[in-house]
N, C-alpha and C positions, 0 to 999 in steps of 0.2 A: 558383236564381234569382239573377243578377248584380243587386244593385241601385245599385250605383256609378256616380258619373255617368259619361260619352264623354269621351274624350279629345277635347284641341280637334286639329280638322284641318284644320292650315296650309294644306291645297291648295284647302277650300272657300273662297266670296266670304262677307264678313264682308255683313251687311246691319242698316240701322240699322232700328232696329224704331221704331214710337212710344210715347211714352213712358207711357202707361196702361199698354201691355202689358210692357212691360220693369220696369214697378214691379210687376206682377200676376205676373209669370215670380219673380219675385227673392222673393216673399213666399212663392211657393209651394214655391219652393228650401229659404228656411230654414224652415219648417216640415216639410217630408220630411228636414230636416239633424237636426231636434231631434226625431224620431220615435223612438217606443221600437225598431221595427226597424230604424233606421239604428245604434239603437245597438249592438242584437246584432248585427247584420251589422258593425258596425267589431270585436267585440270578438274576430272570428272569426281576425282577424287577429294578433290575439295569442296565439291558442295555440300551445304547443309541438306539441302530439302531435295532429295534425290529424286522425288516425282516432278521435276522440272522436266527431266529429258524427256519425258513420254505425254508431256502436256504443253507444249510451246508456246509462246505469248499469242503467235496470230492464230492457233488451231491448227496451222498445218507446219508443215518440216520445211516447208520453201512455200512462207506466205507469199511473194509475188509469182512465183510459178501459180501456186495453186488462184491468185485472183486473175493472171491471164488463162486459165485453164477455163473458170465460170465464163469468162469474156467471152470466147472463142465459142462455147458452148450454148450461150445465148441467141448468139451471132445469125 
């Protein structure tokens, strides 16, 4: 899932919005700016070895979900 915003597109018409909703746009910008997954998602960008994210240390995406999942399954 891309969460980043759109590039802007010089070929569209710019349109003036009114101004409740351009202050209501701009709150709701920094708020998804200062979210805990805007933050992983920026930090994704930092890593070297990109085949981390699709190989995780314990094998699964939520190693203790997935070792209660074996549990229950045993059971």
């Amino acid at each position: 899932m891309d969460l980043s915003f759109p590039g802007f597109d010089r070929e569209s018409e710019v349109t003036q919005l009114p101004s409740d909703l351009a202050v209501l746009m701009v709150g709701i910008a920094a708020r998804q700016t200062g979210s805990q997954t805007a933050a992983v998602q920026a930090s994704f960008g930092r890593l070297t070895d990109t085949s981390r994210l699709l190989a995780p240390l314990d094998g699964a995406f939520n190693g203790p979900m997935a070792a209660a999942l074996l549990r229950w399954k045993d059971e």
